[in-house]
DRENNU-369755 format. One record per residue: residue in three letters; x, y, z of N, C-alpha, C in turn. Coordinates in steps of 0.1 Angstrom, whole numbers, plus 5000, padded with zeros to 4 digits. Example, Ala and Ser with C-alpha at 12.3 -4.5 7.8 and 13.67 -1.06 7.14 Angstrom:
REM residues 2
Ala513249435078512349555078513249675078/Ser512849785071513749895071512950005079/
This chain:
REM residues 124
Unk639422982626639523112620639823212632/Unk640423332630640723412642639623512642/Unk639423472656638123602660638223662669/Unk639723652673640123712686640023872687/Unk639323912692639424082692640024102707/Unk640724262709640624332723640124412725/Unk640024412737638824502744638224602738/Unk639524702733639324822725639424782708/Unk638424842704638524802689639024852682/Unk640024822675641124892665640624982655/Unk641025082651640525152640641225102623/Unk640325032616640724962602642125082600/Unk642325222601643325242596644725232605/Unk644725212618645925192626645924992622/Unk645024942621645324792611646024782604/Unk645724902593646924852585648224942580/Unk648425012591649625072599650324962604/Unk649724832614650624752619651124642609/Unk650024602602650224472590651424542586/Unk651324712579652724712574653624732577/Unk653724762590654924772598655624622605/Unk654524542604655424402609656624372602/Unk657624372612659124362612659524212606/Unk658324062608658523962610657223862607/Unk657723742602656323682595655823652608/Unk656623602623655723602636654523682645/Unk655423832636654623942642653423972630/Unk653723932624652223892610651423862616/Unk651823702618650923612624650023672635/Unk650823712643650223792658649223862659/Unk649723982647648424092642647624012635/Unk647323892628646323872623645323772633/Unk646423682645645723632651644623722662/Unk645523832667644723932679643224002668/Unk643524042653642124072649641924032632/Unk642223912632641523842616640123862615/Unk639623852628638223892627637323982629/Unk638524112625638124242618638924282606/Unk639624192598639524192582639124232577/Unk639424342565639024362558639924352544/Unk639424312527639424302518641224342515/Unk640724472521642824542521643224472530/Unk642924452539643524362555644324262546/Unk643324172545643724072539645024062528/Unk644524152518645624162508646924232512/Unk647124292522647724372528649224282538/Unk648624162541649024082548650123982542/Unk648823912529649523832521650923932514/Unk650724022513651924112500652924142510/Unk652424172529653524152535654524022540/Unk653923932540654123772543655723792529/Unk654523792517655723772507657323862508/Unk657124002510658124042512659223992524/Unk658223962537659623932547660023752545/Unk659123762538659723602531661223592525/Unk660923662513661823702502662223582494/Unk660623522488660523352480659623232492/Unk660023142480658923052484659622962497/Unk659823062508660322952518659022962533/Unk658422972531657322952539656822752541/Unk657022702552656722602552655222532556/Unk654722402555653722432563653522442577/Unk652422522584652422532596650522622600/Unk650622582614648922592615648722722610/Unk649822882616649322982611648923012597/Unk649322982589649922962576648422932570/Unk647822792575646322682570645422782576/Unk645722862586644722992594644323082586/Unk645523152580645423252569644923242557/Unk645423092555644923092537643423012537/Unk643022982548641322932550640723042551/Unk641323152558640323262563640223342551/Unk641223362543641423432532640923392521/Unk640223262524639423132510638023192515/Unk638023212528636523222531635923372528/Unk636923472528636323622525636523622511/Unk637223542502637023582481635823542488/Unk635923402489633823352481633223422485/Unk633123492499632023522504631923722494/Unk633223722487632923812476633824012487/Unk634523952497634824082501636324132497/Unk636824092484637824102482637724162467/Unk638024262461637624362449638824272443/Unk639324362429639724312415641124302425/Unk641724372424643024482433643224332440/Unk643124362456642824292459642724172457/Unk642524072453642323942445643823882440/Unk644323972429645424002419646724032429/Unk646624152443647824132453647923992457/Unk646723922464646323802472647423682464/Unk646523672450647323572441648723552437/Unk649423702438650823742434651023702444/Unk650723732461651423722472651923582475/Unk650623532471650723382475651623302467/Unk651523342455652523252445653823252451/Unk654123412454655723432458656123342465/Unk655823342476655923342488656123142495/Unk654823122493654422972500655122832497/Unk655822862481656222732482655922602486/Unk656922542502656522402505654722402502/Unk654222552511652922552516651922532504/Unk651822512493651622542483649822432489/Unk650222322495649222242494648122362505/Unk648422382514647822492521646722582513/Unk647622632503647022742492645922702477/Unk646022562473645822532463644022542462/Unk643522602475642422582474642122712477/Unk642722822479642722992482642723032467/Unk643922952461644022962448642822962434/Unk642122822438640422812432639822882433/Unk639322912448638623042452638623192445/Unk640123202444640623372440640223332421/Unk640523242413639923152401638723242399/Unk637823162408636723162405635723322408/Unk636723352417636523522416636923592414/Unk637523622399638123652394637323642380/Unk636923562376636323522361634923682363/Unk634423662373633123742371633723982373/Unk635223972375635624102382636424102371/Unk636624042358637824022349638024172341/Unk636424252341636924382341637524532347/Unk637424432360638024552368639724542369/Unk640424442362641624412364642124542355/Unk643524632359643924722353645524652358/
């Protein structure tokens, strides 16, 4: 899981200034490796919705960044830091997007399931 921080700690809103400005799913990867382990809920969902766009379909293959994201992103539903929103971006993102990676996801996928049954009224 990425826990890599720098020295100076980013402010959650210039985070997701860069998630959206990544040009490239490399430079995805990059920002989430330098601070995944200051994520948050939108972080997260913010990422996957960008992944999907510079994708543009399910051509994402497997690869370690890829099993990094969608574990870290398995580990914050359960642990419940991911609202209705949230959840619903995550799931659309993922579908778009992963394709080959699909085996990667199939267990991000249960997770978002399973939290989702108990938030089923906040879905708009």
């Amino acid at each position: 899981m990425p826990m890599a921080v720098e020295s100076q700690p980013i402010q959650p809103y210039e985070l997701g200034k860069r998630i959206l400005a990544a040009e490239s799913v490399d430079e995805l990867f990059s920002i989430f490796a330098r601070h995944g382990g200051l994520y948050s809920g939108i972080n997260v969902s913010a990422t996957w919705t960008r992944l999907a766009k510079l994708t543009r379909g399910p051509t994402l293959s497997l690869d370690e960044k890829l099993l990094t994201l969608a574990l870290h992103s398995k580990s914050m539903v359960e642990r419940g830091e991911l609202n209705a929103r949230a959840l619903a971006n995550v799931a659309y993102a993922v579908a778009r997007c992963t394709g080959k990676a699909r085996l990667y996801t199939t267990p991000l996928f249960s997770a978002i399931a399973d939290a989702s049954t108990p938030q089923a009224y906040a879905f708009k």
